[in-house]
N, C-alpha and C positions, 0 to 999 in steps of 0.2 A: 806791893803789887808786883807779881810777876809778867816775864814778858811772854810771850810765845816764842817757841820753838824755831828757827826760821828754816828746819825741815818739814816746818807744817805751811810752810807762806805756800799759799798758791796762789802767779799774778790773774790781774784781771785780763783776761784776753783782749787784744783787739783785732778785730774783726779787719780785714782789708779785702777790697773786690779783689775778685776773681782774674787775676791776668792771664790773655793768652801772651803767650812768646814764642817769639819766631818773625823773622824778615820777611817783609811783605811790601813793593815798590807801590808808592802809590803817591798822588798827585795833591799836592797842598795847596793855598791859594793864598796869598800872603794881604795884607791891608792897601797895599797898592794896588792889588787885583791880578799882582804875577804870578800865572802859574810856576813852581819849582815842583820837581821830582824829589823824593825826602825815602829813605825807607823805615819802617815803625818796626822798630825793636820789641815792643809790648804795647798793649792796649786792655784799657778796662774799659765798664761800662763810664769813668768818671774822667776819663784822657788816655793821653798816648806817652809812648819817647821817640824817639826818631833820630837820625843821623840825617844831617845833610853835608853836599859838598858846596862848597866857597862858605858864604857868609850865613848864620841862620837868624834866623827870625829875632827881631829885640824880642826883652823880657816886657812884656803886658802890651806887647800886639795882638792884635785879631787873626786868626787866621781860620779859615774851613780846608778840612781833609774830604778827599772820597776815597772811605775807607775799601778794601775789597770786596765788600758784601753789598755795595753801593749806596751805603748808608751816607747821608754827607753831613759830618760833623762838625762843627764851627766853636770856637774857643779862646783860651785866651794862653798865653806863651807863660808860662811861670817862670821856668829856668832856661838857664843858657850854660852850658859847657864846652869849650871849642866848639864842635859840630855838632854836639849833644844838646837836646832841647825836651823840655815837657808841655805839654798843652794840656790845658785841663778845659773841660766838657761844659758848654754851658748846657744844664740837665734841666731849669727851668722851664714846665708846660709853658708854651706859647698859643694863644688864641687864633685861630685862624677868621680876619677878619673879613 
């Protein structure tokens, strides 16, 4: 049995949303209920990144954003980098009761 050629592999793509990029100051709301000023590096429809100054958010806090489009999005912290942080989207329908 021969193998194939690995001029002929073609990978399997993967797909990633759509990021816009570009600084955008916008007001996050931490689990204690503090507002912080935060600015968002990139944003998808599935989360953010963001820079903040002093301390940023633990990893698997809560937090809601209002994005610039005043959309208000509410999530959970993944990563922590110094100042650098990820939030991801909770994207779950919710029923309005």
């Amino acid at each position: 049995m021969t193998l194939a050629s690995k001029a002929a592999f073609r990978a399997t793509p993967h797909f990633r949303e759509r990021r816009r990029r570009g600084m955008a100051r916008v007001i996050m709301t931490d689990s204690a209920g503090i507002e912080r000023v935060i600015m968002v590096r990139d944003v998808s429809a599935k989360g953010l990144s963001a820079v903040i100054q002093g301390d940023p958010p633990a990893p698997d806090s809560l937090v809601s954003v209002q994005l610039p489009d005043g959309t208000l999005a509410w999530g959970m912290v993944r990563w922590v980098e110094r100042h650098l942080f990820g939030v991801e989207f909770d994207t779950t329908p919710h029923r309005a009761d």
